[in-house]
N, C-alpha and C positions, 0 to 999 in steps of 0.2 A: 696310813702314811705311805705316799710314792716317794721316789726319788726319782730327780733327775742324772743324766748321767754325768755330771761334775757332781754334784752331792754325794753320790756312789762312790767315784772314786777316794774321794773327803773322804767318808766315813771305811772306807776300804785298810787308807793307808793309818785313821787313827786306830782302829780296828789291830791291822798288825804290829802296829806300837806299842798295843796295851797289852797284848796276848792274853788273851779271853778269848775262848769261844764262841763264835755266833752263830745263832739258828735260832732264827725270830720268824715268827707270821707277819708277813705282812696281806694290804687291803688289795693295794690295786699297783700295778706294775706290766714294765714288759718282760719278758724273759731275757736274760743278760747273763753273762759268762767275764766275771774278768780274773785278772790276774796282778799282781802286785809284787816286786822286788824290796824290801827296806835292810839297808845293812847300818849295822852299827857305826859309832866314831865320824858320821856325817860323810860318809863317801857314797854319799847318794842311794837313789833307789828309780823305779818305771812303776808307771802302770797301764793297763788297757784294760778296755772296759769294751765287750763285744755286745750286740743283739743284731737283727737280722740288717736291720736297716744304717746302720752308725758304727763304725770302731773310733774311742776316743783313747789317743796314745799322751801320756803325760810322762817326762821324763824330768829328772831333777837331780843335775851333777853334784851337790852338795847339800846340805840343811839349810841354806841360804834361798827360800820362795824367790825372789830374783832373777837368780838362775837356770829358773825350770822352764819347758816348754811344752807346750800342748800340740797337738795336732788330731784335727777332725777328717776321719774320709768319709766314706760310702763302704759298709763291707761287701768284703770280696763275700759272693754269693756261693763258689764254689768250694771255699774255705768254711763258710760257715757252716755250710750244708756236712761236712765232713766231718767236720767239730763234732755237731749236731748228732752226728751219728753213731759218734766214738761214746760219746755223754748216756752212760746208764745211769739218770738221776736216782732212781732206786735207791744203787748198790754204793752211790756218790756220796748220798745221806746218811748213809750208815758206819762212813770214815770218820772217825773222832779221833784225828791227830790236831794241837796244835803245840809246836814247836814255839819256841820263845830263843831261837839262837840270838835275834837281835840285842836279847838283853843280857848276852854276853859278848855283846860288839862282833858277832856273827852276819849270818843275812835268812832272811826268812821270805819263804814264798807264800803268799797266799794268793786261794783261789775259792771263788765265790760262785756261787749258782744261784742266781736268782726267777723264780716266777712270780705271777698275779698272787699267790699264795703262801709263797714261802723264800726265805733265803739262806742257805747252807755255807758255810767256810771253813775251809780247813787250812791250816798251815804246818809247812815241813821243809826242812831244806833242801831234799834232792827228789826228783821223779822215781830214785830207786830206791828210796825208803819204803820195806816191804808193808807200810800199814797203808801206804797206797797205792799196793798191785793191783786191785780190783780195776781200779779208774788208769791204771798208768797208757794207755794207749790215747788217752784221752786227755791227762795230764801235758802227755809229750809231746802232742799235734797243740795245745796252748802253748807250750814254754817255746816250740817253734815258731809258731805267729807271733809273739812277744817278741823274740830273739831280731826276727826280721826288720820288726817297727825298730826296734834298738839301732838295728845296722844301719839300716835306712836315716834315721833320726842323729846319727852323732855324723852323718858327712860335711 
């Protein structure tokens, strides 16, 4: 099974709705890195969805599909490559936090690693939650590229 990167995101945001853990094998794919917002009580949530070639930003002020927007670019080359750098998939796979604030009308972060082989997620609500110091340099340069599409996205 591949996913496209709308299918990804899909399955992203059900993914941090349900709060279960995922780290499934997959066939074939490309490598993708995204990240995901969802808070409680319908006050919306983002997501991006990165790989070398495509950052796809989805944004959705409320529970109402309607109201959301997508936007497609080109990634930036020198952000990914950075990303890219920070990312010790190793040490990243071996994070088993997921957080379930959503289902106290919280907000929850999730972020996903995916390759041709495999795809890992964890979810948590802050960067300085110490079960993901290991990745947090790599966390922080995602919730900053996020942050950015946001700013950019709500003018």
């Amino acid at each position: 099974m591949s996913y496209s990167i709308p299918a990804l995101i899909i399955s992203l945001i059900l993914t941090a709705t349900s709060c279960q853990q995922k780290s499934t094998a997959l066939s074939n794919g490309d490598f993708a890195i995204s990240i995901s917002t969802v808070c409680g009580w319908c006050t919306g949530g983002d997501s991006l969805v990165i790989n070398a070639g495509k950052s796809v930003y989805r944004y959705s002020p409320s529970c109402d599909p309607a109201q959301g927007t997508e936007t497609s670019t080109s990634t930036d080359k020198k952000q990914w490559n950075e990303l890219v750098s920070l990312l010790n998939e190793q040490e990243f796979k071996k994070i088993n936090i997921n957080l379930c604030n959503v289902c106290a009308d919280g907000c929850d972060v999730r972020v996903t690693v995916k390759d041709k082989n495999y795809v890992h997620s964890i979810s948590y609500g802050s960067s300085s939650n110490e079960v993901v110091a290991t990745a947090r340099p790599f966390l922080e340069k995602l919730e900053a590229i996020s942050a950015a599409y946001k700013k950019e996205h709500k003018k």
